[in-house]
Biotite code that builds the C-alpha atoms (Angstrom):
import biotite.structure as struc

atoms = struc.array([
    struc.Atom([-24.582, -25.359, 10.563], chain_id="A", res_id=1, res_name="UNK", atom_name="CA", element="C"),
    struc.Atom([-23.960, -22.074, 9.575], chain_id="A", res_id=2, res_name="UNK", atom_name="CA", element="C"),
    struc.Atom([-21.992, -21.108, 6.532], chain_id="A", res_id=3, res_name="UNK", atom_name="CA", element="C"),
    struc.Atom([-18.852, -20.236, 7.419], chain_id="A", res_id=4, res_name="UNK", atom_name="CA", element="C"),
    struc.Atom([-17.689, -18.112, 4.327], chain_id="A", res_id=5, res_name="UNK", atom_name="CA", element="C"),
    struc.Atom([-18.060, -14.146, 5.226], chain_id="A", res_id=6, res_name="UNK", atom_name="CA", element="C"),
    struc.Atom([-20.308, -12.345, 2.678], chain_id="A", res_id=7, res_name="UNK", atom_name="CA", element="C"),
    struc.Atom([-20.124, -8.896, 1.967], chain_id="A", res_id=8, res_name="UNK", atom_name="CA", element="C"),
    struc.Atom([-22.533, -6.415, 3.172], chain_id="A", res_id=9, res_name="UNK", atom_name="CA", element="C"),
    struc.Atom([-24.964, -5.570, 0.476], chain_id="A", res_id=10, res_name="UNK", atom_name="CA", element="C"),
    struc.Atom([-23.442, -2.722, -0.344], chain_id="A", res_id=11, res_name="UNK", atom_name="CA", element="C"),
    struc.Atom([-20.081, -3.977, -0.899], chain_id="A", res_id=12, res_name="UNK", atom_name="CA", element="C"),
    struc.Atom([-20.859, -6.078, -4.398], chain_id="A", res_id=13, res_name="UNK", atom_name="CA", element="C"),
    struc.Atom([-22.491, -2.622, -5.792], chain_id="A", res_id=14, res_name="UNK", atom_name="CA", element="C"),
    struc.Atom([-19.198, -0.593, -5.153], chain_id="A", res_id=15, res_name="UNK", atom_name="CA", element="C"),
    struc.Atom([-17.127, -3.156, -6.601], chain_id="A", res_id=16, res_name="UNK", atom_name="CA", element="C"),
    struc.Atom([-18.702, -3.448, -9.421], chain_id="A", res_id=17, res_name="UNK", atom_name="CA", element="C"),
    struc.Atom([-18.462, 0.588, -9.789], chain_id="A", res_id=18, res_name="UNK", atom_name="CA", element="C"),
    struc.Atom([-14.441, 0.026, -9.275], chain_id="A", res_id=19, res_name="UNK", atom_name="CA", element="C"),
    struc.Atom([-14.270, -2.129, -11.140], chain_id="A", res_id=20, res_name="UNK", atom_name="CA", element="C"),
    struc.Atom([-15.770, -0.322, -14.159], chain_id="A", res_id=21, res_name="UNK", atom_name="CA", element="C"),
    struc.Atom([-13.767, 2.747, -13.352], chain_id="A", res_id=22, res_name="UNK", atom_name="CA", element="C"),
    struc.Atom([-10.497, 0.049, -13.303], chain_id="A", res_id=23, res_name="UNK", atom_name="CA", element="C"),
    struc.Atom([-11.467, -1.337, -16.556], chain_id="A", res_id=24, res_name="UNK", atom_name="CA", element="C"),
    struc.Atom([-11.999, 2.370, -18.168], chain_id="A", res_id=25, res_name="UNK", atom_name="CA", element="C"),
    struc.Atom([-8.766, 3.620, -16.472], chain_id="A", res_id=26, res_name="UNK", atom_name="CA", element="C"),
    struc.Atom([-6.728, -0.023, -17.421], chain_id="A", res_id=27, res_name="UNK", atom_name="CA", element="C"),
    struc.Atom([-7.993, 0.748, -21.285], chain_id="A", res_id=28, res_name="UNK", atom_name="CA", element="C"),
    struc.Atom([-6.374, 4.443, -21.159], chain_id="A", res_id=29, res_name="UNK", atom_name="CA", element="C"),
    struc.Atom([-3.767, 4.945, -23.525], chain_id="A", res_id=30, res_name="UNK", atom_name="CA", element="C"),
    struc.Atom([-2.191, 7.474, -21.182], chain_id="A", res_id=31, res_name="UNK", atom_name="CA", element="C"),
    struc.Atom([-1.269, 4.924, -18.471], chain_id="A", res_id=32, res_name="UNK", atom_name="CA", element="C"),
    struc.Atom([1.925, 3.064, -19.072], chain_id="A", res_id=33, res_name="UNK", atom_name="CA", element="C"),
    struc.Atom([2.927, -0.667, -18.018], chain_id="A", res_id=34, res_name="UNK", atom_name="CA", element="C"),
    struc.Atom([3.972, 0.605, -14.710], chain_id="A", res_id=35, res_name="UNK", atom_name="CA", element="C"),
    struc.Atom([1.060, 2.190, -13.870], chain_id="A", res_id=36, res_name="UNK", atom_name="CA", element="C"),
    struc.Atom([-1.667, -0.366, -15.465], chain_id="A", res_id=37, res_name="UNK", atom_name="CA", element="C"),
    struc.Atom([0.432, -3.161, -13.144], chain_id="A", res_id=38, res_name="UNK", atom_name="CA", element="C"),
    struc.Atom([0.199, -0.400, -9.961], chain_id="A", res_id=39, res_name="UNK", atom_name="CA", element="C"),
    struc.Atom([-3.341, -0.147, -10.538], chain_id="A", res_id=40, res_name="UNK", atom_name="CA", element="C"),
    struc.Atom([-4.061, -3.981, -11.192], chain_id="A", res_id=41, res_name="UNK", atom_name="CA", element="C"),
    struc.Atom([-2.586, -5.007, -7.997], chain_id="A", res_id=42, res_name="UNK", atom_name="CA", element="C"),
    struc.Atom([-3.938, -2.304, -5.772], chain_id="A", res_id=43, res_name="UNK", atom_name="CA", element="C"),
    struc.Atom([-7.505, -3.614, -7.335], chain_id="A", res_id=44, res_name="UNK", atom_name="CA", element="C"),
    struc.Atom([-6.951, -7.191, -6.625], chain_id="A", res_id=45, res_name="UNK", atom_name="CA", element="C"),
    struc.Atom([-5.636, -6.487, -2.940], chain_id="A", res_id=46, res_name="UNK", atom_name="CA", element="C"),
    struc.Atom([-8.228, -4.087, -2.118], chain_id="A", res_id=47, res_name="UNK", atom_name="CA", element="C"),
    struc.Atom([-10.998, -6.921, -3.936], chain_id="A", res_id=48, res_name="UNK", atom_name="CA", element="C"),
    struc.Atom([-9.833, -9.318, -1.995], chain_id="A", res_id=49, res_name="UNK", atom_name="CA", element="C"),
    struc.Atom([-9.994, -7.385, 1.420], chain_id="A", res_id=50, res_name="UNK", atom_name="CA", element="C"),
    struc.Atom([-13.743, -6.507, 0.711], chain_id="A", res_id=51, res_name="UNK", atom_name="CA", element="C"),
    struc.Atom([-14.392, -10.081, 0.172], chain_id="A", res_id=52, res_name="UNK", atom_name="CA", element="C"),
    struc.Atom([-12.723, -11.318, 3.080], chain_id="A", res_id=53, res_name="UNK", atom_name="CA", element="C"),
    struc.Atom([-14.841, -9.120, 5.696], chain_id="A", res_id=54, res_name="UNK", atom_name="CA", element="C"),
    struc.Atom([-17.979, -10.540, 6.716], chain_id="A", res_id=55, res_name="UNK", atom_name="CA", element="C"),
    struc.Atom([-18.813, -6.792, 7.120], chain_id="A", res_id=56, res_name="UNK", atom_name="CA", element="C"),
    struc.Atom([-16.137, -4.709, 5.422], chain_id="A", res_id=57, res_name="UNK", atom_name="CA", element="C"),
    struc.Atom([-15.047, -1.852, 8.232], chain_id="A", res_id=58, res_name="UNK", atom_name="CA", element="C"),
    struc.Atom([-15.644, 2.143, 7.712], chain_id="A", res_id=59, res_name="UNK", atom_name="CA", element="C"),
    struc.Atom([-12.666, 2.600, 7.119], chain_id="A", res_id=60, res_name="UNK", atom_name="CA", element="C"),
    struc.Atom([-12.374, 0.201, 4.397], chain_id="A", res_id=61, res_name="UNK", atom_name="CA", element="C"),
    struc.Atom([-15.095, 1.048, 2.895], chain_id="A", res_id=62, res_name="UNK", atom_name="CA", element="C"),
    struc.Atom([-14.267, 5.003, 2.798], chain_id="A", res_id=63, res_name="UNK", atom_name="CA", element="C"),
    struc.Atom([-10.898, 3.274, 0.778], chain_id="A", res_id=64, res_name="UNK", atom_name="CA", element="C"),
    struc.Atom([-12.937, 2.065, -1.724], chain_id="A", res_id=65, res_name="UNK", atom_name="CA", element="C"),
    struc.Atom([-15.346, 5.202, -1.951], chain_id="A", res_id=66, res_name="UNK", atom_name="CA", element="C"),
    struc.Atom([-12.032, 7.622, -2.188], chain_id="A", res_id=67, res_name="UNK", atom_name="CA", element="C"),
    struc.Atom([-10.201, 4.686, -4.409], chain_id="A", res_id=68, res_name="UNK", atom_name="CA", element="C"),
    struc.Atom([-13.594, 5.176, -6.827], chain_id="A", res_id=69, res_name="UNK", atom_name="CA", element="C"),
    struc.Atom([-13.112, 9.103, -6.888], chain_id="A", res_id=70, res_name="UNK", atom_name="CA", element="C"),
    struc.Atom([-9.310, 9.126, -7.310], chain_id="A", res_id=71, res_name="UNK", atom_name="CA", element="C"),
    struc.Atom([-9.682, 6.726, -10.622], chain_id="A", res_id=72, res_name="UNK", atom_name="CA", element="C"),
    struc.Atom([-12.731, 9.037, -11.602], chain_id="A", res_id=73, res_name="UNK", atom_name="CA", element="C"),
    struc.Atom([-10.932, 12.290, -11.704], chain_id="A", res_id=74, res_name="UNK", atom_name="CA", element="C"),
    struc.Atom([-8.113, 10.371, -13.260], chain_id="A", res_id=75, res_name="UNK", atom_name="CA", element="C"),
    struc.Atom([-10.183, 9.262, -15.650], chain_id="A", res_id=76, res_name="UNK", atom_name="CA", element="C"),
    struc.Atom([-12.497, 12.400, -16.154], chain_id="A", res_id=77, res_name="UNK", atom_name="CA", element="C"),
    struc.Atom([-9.345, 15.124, -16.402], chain_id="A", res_id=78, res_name="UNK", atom_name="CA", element="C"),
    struc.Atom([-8.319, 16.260, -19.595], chain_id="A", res_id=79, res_name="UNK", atom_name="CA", element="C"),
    struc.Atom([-4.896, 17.901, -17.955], chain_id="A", res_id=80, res_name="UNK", atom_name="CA", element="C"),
    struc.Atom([-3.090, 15.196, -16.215], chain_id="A", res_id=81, res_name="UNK", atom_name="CA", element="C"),
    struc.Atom([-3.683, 15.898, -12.911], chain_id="A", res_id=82, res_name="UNK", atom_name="CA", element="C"),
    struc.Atom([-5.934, 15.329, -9.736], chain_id="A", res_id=83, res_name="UNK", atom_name="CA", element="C"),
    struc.Atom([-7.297, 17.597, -7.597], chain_id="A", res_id=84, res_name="UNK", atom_name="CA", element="C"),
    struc.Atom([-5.284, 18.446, -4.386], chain_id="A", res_id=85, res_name="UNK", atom_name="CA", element="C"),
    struc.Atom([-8.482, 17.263, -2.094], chain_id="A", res_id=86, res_name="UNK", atom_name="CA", element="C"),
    struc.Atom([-9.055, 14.050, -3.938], chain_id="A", res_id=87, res_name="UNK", atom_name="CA", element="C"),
    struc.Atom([-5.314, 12.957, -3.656], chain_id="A", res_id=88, res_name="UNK", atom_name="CA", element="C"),
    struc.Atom([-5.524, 13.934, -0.329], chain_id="A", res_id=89, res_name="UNK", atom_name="CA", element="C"),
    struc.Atom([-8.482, 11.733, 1.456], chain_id="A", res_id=90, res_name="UNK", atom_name="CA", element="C"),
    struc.Atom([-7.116, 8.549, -0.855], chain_id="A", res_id=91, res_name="UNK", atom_name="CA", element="C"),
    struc.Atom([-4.470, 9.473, 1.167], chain_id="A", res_id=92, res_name="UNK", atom_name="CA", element="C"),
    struc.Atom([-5.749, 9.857, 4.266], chain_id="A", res_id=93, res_name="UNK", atom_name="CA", element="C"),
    struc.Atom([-8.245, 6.810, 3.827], chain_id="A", res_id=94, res_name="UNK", atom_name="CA", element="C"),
    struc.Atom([-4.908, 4.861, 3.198], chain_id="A", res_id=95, res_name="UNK", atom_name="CA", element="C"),
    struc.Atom([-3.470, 5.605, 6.467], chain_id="A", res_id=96, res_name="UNK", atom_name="CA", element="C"),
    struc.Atom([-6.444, 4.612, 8.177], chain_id="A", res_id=97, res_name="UNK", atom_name="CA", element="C"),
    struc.Atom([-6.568, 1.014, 6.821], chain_id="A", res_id=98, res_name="UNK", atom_name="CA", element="C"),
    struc.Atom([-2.591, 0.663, 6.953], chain_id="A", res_id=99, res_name="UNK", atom_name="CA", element="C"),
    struc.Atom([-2.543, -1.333, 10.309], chain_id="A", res_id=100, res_name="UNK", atom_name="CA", element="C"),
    struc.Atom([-5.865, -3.786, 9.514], chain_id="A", res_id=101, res_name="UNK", atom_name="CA", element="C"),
    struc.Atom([-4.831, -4.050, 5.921], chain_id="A", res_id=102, res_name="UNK", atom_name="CA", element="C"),
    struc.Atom([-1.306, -3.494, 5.590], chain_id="A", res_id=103, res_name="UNK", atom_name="CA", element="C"),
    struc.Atom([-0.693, -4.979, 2.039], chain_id="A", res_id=104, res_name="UNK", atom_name="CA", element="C"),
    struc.Atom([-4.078, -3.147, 0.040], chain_id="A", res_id=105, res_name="UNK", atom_name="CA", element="C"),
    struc.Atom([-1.999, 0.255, 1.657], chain_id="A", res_id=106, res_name="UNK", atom_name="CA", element="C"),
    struc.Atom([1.448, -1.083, 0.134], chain_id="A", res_id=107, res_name="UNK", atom_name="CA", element="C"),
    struc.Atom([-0.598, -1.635, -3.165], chain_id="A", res_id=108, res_name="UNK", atom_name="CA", element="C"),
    struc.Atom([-2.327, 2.155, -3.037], chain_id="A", res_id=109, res_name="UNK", atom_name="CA", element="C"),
    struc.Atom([0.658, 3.843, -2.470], chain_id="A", res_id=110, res_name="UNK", atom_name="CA", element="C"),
    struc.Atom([2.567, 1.716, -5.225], chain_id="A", res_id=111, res_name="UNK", atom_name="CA", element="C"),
    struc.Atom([-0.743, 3.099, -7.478], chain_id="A", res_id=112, res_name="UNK", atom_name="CA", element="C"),
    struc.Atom([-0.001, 6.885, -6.257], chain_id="A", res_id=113, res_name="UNK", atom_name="CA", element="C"),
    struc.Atom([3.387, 7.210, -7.024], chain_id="A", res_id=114, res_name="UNK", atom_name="CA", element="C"),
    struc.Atom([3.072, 5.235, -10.447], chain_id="A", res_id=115, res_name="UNK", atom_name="CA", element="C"),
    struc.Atom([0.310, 7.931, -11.015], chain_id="A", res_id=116, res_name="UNK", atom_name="CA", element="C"),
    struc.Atom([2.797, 10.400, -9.733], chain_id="A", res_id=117, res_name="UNK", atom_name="CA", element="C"),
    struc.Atom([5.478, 9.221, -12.746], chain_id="A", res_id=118, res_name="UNK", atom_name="CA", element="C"),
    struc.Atom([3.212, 9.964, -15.230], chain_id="A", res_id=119, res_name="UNK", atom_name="CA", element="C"),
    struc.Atom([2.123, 13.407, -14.114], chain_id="A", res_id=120, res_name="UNK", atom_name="CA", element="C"),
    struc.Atom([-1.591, 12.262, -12.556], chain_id="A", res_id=121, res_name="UNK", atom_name="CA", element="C"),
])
């Protein structure tokens, strides 16, 4: 009998484990507040748990996660608190395209974006 728990594509455990040490670099910032930490924390665990839950994560989830990894690195690697335009705007765009499959890990992203917003990222 075939195991009937979905398992992630290979590729899927080597990008979390690269958002995941963006997330813990980012979560460790002094510059984010509570707001934004929180934001961040429960976009992570939403968007975790949708990778896990695909036997084989879709494109379009995967391009979330890919943008998701270069939003919280130019976060992370600006010394002015702000993203570039283009970045912001295919987290964006990836966020649309998982809104109907995964309508909660979009709530959670744009919860992140306009807690990033507050603080002027």
């Amino acid at each position: 009998m075939p195991d009937p728990t979905p398992t992630p594509p290979e590729g899927a455990p080597a990008l979390h484990a690269q958002l995941l040490a963006v997330t813990t670099a980012l979560h460790e910032a002094r510059t984010l507040d509570s707001e934004t930490r929180n934001a961040l924390a429960g976009f992570m665990e939403e968007l975790s748990k949708a990778l896990e839950s695909e036997a084989m994560p879709s494109r379009d989830l995967t391009h979330l996660a890919e943008t998701t990894r270069h939003l919280l690195e130019a976060a992370k690697q600006r010394e002015e608190p702000d993203i570039p335009d283009a970045v912001r705007s295919r987290f964006e765009s990836a966020v649309v395209r998982v809104q109907t499959q995964f309508p909660t890990v979009a709530a959670m992203a744009r919860t992140l974006v306009d807690a990033l917003a507050n603080i002027g990222i």
